[in-house]
C-alpha positions in Angstrom: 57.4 8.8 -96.8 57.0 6.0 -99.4 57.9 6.6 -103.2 54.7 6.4 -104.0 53.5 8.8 -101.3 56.6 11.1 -102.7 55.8 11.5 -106.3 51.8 12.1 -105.1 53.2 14.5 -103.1 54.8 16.6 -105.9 52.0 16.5 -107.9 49.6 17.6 -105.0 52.0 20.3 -104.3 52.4 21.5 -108.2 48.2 21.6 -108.3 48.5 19.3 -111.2 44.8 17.9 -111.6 44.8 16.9 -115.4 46.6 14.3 -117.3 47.8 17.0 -120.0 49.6 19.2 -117.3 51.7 16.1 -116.3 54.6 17.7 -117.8 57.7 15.8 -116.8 60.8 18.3 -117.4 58.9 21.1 -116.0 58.4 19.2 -112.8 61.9 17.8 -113.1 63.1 21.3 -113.3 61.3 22.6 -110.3 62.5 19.8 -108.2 66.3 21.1 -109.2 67.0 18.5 -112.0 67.8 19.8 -115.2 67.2 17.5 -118.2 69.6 17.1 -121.2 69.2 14.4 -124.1 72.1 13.0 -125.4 73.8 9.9 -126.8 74.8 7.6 -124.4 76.6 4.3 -124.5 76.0 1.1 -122.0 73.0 3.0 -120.1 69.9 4.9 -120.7 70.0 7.4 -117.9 72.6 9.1 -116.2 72.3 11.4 -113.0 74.8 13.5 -111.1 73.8 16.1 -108.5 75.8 18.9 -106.9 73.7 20.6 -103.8 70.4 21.3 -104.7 71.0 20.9 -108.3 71.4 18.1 -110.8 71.8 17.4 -114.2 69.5 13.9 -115.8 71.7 12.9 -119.0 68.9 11.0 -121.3 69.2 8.6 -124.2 67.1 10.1 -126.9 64.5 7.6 -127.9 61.8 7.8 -130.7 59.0 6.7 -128.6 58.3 9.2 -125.9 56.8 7.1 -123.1 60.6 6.0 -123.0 61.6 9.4 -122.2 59.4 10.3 -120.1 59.8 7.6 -117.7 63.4 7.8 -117.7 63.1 11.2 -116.5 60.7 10.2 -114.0 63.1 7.6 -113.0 65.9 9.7 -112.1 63.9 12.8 -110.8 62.9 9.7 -108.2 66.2 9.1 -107.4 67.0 12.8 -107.1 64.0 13.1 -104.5 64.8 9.9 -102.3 68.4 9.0 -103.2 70.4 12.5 -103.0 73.5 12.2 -102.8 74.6 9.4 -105.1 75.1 9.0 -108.8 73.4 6.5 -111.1 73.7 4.9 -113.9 70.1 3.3 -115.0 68.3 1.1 -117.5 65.4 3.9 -116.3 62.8 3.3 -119.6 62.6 0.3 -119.2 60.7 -0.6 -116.5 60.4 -4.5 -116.4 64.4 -4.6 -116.7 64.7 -2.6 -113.5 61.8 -4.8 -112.3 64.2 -8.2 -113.2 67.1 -6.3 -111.4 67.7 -7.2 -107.9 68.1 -3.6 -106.8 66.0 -2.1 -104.7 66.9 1.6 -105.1 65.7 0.7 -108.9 62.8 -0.5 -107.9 61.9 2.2 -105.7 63.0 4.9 -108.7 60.3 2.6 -110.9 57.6 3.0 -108.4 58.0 7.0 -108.0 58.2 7.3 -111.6 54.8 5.4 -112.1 53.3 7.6 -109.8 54.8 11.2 -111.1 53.2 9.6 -114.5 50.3 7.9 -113.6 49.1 9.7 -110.1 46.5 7.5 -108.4 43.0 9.8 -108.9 43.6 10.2 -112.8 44.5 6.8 -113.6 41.5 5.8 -111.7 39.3 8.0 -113.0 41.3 6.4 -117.0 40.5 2.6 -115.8 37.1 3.1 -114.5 35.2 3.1 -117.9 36.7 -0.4 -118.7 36.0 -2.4 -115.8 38.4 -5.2 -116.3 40.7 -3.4 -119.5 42.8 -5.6 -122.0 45.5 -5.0 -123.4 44.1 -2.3 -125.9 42.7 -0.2 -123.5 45.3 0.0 -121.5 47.2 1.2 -124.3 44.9 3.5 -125.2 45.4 4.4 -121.6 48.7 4.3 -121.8 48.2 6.8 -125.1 46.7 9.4 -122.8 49.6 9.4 -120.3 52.5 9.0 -122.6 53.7 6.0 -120.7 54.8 2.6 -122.3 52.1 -0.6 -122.1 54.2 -2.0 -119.5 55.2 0.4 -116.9 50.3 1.4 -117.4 49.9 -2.3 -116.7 52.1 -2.3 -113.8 50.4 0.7 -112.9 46.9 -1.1 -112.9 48.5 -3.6 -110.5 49.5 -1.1 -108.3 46.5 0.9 -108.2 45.1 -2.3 -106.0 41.2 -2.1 -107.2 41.2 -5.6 -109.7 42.0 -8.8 -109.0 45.1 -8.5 -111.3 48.2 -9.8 -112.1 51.1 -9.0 -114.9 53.9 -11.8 -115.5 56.3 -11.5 -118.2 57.4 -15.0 -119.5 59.6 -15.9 -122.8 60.5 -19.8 -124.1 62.7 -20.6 -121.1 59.7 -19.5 -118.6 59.3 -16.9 -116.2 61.0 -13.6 -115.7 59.3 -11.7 -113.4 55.8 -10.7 -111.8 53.7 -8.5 -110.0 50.2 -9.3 -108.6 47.4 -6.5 -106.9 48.5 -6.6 -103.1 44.6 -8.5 -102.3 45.0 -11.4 -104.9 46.0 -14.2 -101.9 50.0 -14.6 -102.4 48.5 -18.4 -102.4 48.0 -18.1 -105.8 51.3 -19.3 -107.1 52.2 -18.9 -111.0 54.1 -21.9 -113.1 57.6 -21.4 -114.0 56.9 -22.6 -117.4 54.2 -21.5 -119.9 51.4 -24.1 -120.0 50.7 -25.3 -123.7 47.0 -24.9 -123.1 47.5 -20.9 -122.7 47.3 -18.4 -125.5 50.8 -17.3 -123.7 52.2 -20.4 -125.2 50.5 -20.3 -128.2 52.3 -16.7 -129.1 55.5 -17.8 -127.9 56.1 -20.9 -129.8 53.6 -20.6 -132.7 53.0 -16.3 -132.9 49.3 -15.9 -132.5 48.2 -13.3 -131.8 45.8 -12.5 -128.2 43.6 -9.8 -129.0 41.1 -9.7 -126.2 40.7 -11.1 -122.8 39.8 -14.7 -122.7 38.6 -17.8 -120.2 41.3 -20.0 -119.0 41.1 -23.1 -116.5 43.3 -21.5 -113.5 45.6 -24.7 -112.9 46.5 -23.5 -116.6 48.5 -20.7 -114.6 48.8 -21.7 -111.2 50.2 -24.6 -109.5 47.8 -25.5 -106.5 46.0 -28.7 -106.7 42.6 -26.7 -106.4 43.6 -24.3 -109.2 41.3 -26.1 -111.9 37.8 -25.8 -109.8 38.1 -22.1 -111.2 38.6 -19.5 -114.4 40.7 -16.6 -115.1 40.4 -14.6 -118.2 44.0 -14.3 -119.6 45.5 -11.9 -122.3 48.8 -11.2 -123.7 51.3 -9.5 -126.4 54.4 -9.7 -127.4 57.6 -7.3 -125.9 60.7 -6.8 -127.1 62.5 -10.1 -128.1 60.9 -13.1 -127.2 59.3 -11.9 -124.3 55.2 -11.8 -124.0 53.9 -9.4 -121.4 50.6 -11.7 -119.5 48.0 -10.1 -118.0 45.9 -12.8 -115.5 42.6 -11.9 -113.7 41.3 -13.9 -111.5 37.4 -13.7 -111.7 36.2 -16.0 -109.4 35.4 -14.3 -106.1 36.2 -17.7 -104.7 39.8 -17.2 -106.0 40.2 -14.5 -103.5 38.5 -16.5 -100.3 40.8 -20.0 -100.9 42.4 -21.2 -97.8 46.1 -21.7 -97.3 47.9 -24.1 -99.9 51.0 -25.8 -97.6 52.1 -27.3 -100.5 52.6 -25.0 -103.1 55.6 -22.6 -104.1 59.2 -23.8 -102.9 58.0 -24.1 -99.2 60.7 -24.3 -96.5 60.6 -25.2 -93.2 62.3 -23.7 -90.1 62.5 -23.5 -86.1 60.1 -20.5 -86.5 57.5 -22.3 -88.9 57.3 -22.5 -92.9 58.1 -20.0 -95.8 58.1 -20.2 -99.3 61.7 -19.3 -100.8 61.8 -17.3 -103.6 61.9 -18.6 -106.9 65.5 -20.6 -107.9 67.0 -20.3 -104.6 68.4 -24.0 -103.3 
């Protein structure tokens, strides 16, 4: 069973069908985690399980989508890690996204699914068709969740042509695109000057709705500018600006292989594109 297919599992099995039963310590509890907030120093989360039982240590936070998904987070790594202890950065999803570790991630992707299970988010998104930024938050509102973990969310539902970057001045730091946009489709390392993107970055104006972009202002394929994507974005913590990218050409989503894009290698077996920074 994925983690996906876990946390939908629990709620199935709990006979949650509203958004306002989601309650995340009562279904921590009955899956045997008991959760305590208290100070903490170097982590957000902390979890340590004897037997059946364990005990989810939480950094209080003012803003409870932060909570929440912290608890999420560990319940997830109660469910499909027992048997270890962790130490997490679990409210923040897009720093466990950075991280390298797949136990993490996999604690992230239960976590948006105990929060955000698949038939009420859809039934949330629906009304939008393609929602900016403030519906999502408004979305993200009715769920208690933070902007960034909803948006991720609307990625992972699959149903849009979507994609979520996160990029600051020195370029990008991570991103996530609907499993049907083609993985052809490969973003710049650096903000493009022409973007609104760059324009909050370096000069702080503000994004507030979706709006037409040339797509070679976002990706690097040499047919990129025969189409449009509508681009919005706001600011995270720091100097980092969350991007959300969709591509609304349904040619976009036909385009043939691109040999020469990405950091393309070649082997005995045929070529592969390396992820980004490797050598």
């Amino acid at each position: 069973m994925t983690p996906a297919e876990a946390a939908e599992a629990i709620i199935e099995d709990l006979g949650i069908t509203e958004v306002g039963e989601l309650d995340v310590e009562a279904i921590a509890f009955d899956a045997g985690v008991e959760v305590v907030y208290e100070e903490l120093s170097g982590c957000e989360a902390t979890l340590v399980g004897v037997g059946d039982l364990a005990i989810a240590t939480i950094n209080p936070s003012s803003y409870r989508g932060r909570a929440r998904f912290s608890v999420a987070h560990e319940v997830g790594h109660w469910t499909l890690h027992k048997g270890r202890s962790f130490r997490c950065r679990g409210d923040q999803v897009e720093e466990n996204f950075a991280s390298t570790s797949e136990l993490e991630k996999e604690a992230d992707t239960f976590a948006s699914h105990l929060l955000m299970p698949a038939r009420m988010f859809n039934e949330a998104i629906l009304p939008f068709g393609k929602p900016n930024f403030k519906q999502l938050a408004d979305v993200a509102s009715s769920f208690q969740t933070s902007l960034t973990a909803t948006a991720l969310r609307l990625v992972g539902v699959d149903t849009l042509p979507a994609i979520i970057a996160c990029y600051n001045r020195n370029g990008l730091r991570w991103h996530v695109a609907a499993k049907h946009v083609p993985r052809r489709w490969y973003l710049k390392d650096q903000v493009d000057d022409d973007s609104f993107t760059y324009d909050l970055l370096f000069s702080g104006k503000e994004c507030r709705t979706l709006g037409k972009q040339a797509a070679d202002t976002w990706f690097t394929n040499d047919d990129a500018g025969r189409y449009e994507v509508l681009e919005q974005c706001v600011p995270l913590r720091g100097d980092e600006v969350l991007v959300l990218i969709y591509l609304t050409d349904a040619k976009m989503m036909y385009a043939g292989f691109d040999p020469g894009v990405g950091n393309r290698r070649y082997n005995e077996r045929g070529s592969y594109v390396a992820p980004r920074g490797a050598h």
